[in-house]
C-alpha positions as CSV (number, residue, x, y, z in Angstrom):
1,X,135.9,123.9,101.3
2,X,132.8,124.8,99.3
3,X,129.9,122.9,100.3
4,X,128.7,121.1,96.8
5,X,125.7,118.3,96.5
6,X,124.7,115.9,95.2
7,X,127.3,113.3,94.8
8,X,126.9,111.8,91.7
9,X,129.3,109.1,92.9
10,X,132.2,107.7,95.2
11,X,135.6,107.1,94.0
12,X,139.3,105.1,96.0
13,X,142.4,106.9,95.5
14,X,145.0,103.9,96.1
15,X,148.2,105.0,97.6
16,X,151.5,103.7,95.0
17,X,152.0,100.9,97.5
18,X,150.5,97.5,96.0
19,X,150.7,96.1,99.4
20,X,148.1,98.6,100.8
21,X,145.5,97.8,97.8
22,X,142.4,99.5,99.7
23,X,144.6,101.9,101.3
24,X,144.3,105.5,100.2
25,X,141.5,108.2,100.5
26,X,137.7,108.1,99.5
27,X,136.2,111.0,97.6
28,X,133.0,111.9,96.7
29,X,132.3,113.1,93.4
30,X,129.9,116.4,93.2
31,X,128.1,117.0,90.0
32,X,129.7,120.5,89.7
33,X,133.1,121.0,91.6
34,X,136.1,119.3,92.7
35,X,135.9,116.0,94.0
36,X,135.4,116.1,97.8
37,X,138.2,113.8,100.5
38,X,135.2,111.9,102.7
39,X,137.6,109.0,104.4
40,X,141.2,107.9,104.7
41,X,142.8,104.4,105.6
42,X,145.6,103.8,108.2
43,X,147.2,101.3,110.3
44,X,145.8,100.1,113.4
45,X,148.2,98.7,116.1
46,X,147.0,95.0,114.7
47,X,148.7,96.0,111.6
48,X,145.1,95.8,109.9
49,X,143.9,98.6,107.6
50,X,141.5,101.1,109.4
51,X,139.1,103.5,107.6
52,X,138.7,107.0,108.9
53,X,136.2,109.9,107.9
54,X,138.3,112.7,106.9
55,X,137.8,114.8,109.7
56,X,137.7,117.9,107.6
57,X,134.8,117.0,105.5
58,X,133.0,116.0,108.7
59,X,133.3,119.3,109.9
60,X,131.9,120.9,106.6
61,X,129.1,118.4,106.1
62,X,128.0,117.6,109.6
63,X,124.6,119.2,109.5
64,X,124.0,118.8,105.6
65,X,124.4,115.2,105.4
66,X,123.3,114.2,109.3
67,X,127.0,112.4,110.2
68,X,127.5,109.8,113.1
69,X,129.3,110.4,115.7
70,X,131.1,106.5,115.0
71,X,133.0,107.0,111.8
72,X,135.7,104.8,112.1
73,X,135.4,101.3,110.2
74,X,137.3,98.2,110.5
75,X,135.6,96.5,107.5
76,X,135.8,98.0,104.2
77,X,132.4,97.0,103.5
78,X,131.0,99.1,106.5
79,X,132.9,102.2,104.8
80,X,131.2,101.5,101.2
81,X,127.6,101.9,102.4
82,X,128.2,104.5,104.4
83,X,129.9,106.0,101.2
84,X,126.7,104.8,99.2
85,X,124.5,106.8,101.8
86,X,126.2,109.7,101.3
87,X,125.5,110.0,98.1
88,X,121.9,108.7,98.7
89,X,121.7,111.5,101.9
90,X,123.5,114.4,99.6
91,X,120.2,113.6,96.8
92,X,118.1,113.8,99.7
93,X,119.6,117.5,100.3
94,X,119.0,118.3,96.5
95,X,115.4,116.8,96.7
96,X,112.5,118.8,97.3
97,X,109.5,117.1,99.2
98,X,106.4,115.4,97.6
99,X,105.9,112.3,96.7
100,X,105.0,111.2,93.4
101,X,103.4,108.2,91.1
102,X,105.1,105.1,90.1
103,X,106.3,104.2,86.9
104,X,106.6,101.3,84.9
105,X,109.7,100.3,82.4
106,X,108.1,97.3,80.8
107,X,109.6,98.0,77.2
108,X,112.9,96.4,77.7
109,X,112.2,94.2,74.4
110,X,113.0,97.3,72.4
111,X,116.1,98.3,73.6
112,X,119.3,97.1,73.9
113,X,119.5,96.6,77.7
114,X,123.3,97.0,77.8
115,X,123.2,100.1,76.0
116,X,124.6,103.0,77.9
117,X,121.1,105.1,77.5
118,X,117.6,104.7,77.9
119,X,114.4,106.5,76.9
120,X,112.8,107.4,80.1
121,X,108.8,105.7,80.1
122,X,106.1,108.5,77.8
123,X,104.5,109.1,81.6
124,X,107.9,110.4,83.5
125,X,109.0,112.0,80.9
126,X,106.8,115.3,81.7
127,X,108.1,115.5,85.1
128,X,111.8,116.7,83.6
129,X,110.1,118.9,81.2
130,X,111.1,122.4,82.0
131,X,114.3,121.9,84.2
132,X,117.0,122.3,81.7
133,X,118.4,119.7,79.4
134,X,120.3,118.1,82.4
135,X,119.2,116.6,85.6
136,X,120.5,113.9,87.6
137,X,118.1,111.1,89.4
138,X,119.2,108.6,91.9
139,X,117.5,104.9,92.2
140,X,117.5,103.2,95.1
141,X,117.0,99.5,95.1
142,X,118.0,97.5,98.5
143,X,121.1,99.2,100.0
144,X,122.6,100.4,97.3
145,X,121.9,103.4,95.1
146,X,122.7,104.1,91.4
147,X,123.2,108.3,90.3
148,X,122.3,108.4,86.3
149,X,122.1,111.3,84.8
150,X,119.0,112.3,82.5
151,X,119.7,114.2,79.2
152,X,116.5,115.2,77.5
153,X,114.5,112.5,78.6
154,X,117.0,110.2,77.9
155,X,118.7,108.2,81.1
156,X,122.3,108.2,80.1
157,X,125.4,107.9,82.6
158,X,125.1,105.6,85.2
159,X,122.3,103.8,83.3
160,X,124.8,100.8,82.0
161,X,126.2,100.3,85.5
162,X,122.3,100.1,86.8
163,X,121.4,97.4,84.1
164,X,124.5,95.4,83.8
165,X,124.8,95.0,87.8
166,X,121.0,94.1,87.7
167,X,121.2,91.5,84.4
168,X,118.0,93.2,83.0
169,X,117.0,90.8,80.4
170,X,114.3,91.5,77.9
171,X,111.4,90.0,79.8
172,X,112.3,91.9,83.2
173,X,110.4,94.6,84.6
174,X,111.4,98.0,86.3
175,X,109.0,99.4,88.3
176,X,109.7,103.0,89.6
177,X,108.2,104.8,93.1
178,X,109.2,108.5,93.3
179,X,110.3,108.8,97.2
180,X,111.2,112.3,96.7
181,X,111.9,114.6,93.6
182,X,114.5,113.1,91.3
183,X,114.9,109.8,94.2
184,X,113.3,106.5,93.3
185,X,112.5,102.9,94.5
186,X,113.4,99.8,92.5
187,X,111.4,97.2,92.3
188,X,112.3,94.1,89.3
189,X,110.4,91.0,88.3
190,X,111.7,88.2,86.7
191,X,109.5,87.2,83.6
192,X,107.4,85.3,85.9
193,X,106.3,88.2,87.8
194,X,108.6,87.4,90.7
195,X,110.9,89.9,92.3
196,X,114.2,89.7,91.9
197,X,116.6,89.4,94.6
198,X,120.3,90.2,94.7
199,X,123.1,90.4,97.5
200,X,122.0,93.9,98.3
201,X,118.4,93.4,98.4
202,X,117.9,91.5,101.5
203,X,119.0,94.5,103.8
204,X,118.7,98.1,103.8
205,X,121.3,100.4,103.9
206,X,121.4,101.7,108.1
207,X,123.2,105.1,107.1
208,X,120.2,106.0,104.8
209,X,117.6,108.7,106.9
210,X,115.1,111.1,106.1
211,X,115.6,114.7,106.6
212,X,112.7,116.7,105.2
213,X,109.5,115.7,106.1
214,X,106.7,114.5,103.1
215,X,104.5,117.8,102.4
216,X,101.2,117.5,101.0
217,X,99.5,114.3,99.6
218,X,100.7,111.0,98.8
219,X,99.0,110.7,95.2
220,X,100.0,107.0,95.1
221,X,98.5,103.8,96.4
222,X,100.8,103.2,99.0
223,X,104.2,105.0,100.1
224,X,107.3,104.0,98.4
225,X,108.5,102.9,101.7
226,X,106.2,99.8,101.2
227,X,107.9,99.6,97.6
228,X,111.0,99.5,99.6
229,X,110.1,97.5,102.4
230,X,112.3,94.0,102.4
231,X,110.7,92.3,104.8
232,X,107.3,92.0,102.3
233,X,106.2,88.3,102.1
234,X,105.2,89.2,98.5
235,X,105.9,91.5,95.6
236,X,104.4,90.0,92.2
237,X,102.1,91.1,89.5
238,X,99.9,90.5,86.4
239,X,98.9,91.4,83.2
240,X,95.5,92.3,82.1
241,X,95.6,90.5,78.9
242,X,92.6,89.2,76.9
243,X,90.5,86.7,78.6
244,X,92.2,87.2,81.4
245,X,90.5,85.4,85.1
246,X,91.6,88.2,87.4
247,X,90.4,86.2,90.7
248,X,92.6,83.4,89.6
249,X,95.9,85.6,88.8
250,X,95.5,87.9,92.0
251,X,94.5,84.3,94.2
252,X,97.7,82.7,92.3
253,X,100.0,85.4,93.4
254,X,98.9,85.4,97.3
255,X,98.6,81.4,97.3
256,X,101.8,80.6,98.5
257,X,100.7,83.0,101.8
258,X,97.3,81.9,101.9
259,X,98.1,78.5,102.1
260,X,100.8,78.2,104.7
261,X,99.5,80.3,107.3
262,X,95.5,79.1,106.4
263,X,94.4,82.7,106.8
264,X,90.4,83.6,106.8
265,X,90.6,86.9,105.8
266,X,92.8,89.5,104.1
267,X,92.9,93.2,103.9
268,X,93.5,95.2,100.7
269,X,94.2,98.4,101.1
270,X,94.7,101.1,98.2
271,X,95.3,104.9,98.9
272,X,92.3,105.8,101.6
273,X,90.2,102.9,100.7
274,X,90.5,99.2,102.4
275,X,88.5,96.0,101.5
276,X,88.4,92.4,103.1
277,X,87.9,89.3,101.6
278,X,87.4,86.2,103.3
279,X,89.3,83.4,102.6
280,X,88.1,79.6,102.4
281,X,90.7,76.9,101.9
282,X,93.0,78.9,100.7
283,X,90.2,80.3,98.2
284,X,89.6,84.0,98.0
285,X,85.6,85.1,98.4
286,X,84.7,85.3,94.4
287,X,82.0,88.0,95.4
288,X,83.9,89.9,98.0
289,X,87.2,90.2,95.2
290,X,84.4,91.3,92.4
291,X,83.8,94.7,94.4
292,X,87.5,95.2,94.7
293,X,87.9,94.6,90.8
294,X,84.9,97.1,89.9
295,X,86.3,100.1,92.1
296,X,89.2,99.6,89.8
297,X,88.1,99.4,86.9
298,X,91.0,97.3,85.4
299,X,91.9,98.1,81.2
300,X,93.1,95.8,78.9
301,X,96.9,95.5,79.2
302,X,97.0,97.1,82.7
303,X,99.9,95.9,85.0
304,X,98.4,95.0,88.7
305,X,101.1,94.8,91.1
306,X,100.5,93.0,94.6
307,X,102.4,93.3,97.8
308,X,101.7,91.7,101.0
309,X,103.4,93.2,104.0
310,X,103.9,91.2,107.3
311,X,100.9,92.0,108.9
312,X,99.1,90.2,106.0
313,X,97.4,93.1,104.6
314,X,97.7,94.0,100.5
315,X,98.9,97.1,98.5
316,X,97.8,97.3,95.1
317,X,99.1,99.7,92.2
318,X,98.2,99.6,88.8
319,X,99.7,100.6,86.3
320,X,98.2,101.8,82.8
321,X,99.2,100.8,79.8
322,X,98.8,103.6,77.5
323,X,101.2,105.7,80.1
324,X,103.2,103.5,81.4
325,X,102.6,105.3,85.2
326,X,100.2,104.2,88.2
327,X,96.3,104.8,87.5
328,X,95.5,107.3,90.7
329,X,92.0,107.3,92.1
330,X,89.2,109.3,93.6
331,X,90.0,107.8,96.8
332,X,93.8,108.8,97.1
């Protein structure tokens, strides 16, 4: 068997039988190559389907791909996400390290959101200059992961699926975090800055891993496992728009938090650099946030994004306007 990543995708081979309708095999689809047997169903003694990892394709793809050693599934459901990791782990192969910027989609009023391509953001489009005219990138969003395939600048394949699954309307937002070359983080807000949740949000996928360690520096404002992190109590953002009371939008956004747990002080925290503000009834120190907002030196039409992890302290990434990619700093 030759040895072929990534996967671009998973596909179920039913047997003729239309009483067995999961029964069958599970392949994996390569980008180049034959398509791949990855699991099989049979009967157990209950009479109940059982799924099985193909015990030849564990042999081949053991060390690549960082197989259990339990790969035997009585729930169909348990077999599809480790199918959806394999793809994820087989992009992870492909990858190389470094971490990149985020990116921001906000255009969706001028396209077509059902349309089967989409003209990647002016500030990620430099990062496939140079590769050929094909590439294929994977985003990751909760425990599922979408393959679509990038043809000069333009995200084609795989892009409907992505959008119709997600009912991206015109006043949603896509905000990318490059985890790894060509693998991304997901986040979407509503259009009242509010992240979206679906059935596959609310838990990570427990076959995803990480292979290759991160080299060099993060040149972002925090690591796109904070973008991924479900467990956030917040993921929101603003506009910078004329006449715009940044205390008041950033203070709206954490108010929820700030007022159920009456916290005194908060902790916001941007690549190397952290700054507190105290907080008085639920009110953030109007001094204290003014040094925060002169360090970063907010444009008109910038995009601030605001999460709050569990331990109550804040990332923030903004994102320009003019490039539609995060803003990086001295202090990164």
């Amino acid at each position: 068997m030759a040895v072929r990543v990534p996967f671009r995708r998973w596909l179920h081979v039913r047997h003729r039988n239309p009483e067995t309708l999961h029964g069958g095999f599970y392949c994996l689809l390569p980008i180049e190559g034959r398509r791949v047997i990855a699991a099989v169903t049979r009967y157990a003694r209950s009479g109940h389907l059982q799924y099985k990892a193909f015990s030849l394709f564990v042999r081949e793809y053991r060390d690549i791909l960082g197989l259990d050693e339990n790969l035997e599934w009585a729930v169909r459901d348990d077999l599809v996400k480790w199918l959806d990791a394999l793809v994820h782990n087989s992009f992870m192969r492909y990858s190389t390290p470094g971490v990149g910027r985020c990116w921001y989609i906000k255009h969706m009023s001028q396209l077509h959101v059902f349309a089967p391509t989409m003209l990647l953001p002016d500030g990620l489009r430099p990062s496939f200059e140079g590769i050929g005219r094909t590439t294929w990138i994977l985003i990751k969003h909760g425990s599922k992961a979408w393959p679509i395939e990038v043809v000069n600048a333009v995200m084609q394949t795989g892009w409907r699926e992505f959008s119709t699954t997600h009912a991206l309307t015109t006043n949603y937002k896509l905000i990318l975090a490059c985890e790894r070359r060509w693998i991304f983080n997901a986040i979407i807000l509503d259009q009242n800055d509010v992240e979206v949740s679906y059935d596959w949000t609310m838990l990570l996928n427990q076959h995803w891993r990480t292979f290759h360690a991160c080299d060099g520096n993060f040149i972002t404002a925090c690591l796109p496992s904070t973008i991924q992190r479900n467990s956030s109590l917040i993921k929101s953002g603003y506009w910078c728009i004329p006449h715009t009371n940044y205390l008041r939008e950033f203070q709206t956004r954490l108010e929820p938090v700030l007022q159920d747990l009456n916290l005194k002080l908060i902790s916001v925290r941007m690549g190397n650099r952290t700054w507190s503000i105290s907080v008085h009834d639920a009110q953030l120190d109007a001094a204290m946030f003014n040094i925060v907002l002169d360090a970063l030196r907010l444009q008109l039409y910038d995009y601030v994004l605001i999460i709050m992890l569990p331990n109550f302290d804040v990332r923030v990434v903004v994102l320009d306007s003019p490039n539609d990619r995060e803003r990086i700093y001295d202090w990164f």
